[in-house]
Steps between C-alpha positions, in 0.01 A plus 500: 500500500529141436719298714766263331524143609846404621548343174370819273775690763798275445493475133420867427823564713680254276365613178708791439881373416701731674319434753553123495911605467454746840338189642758263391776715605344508837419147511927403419583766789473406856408878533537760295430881472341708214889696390620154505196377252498842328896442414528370170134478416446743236173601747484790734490500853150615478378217297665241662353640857151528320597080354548398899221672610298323257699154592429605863131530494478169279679320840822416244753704691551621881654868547707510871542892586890571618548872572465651143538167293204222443646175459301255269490151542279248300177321631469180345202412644341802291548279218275197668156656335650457166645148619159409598363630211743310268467172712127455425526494145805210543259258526392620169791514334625086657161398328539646147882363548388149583234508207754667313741205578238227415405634202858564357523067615174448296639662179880262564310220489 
């Protein structure tokens, strides 16, 4: 089996939308337990467990074991391979801007 990159994990975590919500839900919660981010979802228990396992193994969320509760708490610095990822191509992006910039000047003139 191939192994995923950080980056390849992150983003496959974060592909799937309901996923992204679990993740987000998690992320505005200090901590937060699966009934509480099955309540009002429209998603099963089972799915959301199978979402923060998924969320888990990508380094995005942190599961804390209390008798027969898991608390979930978010793990921003999951999110730094995708930062780093994203950073890189800034420099990119400045450049085009600032040729962007002097070429909208050019065509004022």
């Amino acid at each position: 089996m191939i192994e995923l990159a950080p980056i390849d994990t992150v983003l496959r975590a974060l592909a799937d939308p309901t996923r992204r919500a679990v993740y987000e839900r998690v992320m505005s919660s200090e901590e937060i337990t699966v009934t509480s981010l099955t309540e009002g979802s429209g998603v099963t228990q089972g799915a959301v467990s199978q979402h923060l396992k998924a969320l888990r193994l990508a380094g995005l969320v942190i599961e804390r074991p209390e008798g027969r509760r898991v608390w979930y708490r978010a793990a921003p610095e999951g999110l730094k391979p995708l930062s780093d990822w994203m950073s890189h191509y800034g420099a990119f992006w400045t450049e085009r801007f600032g040729n962007l910039r002097e070429l909208l000047k050019d065509m004022d003139r």
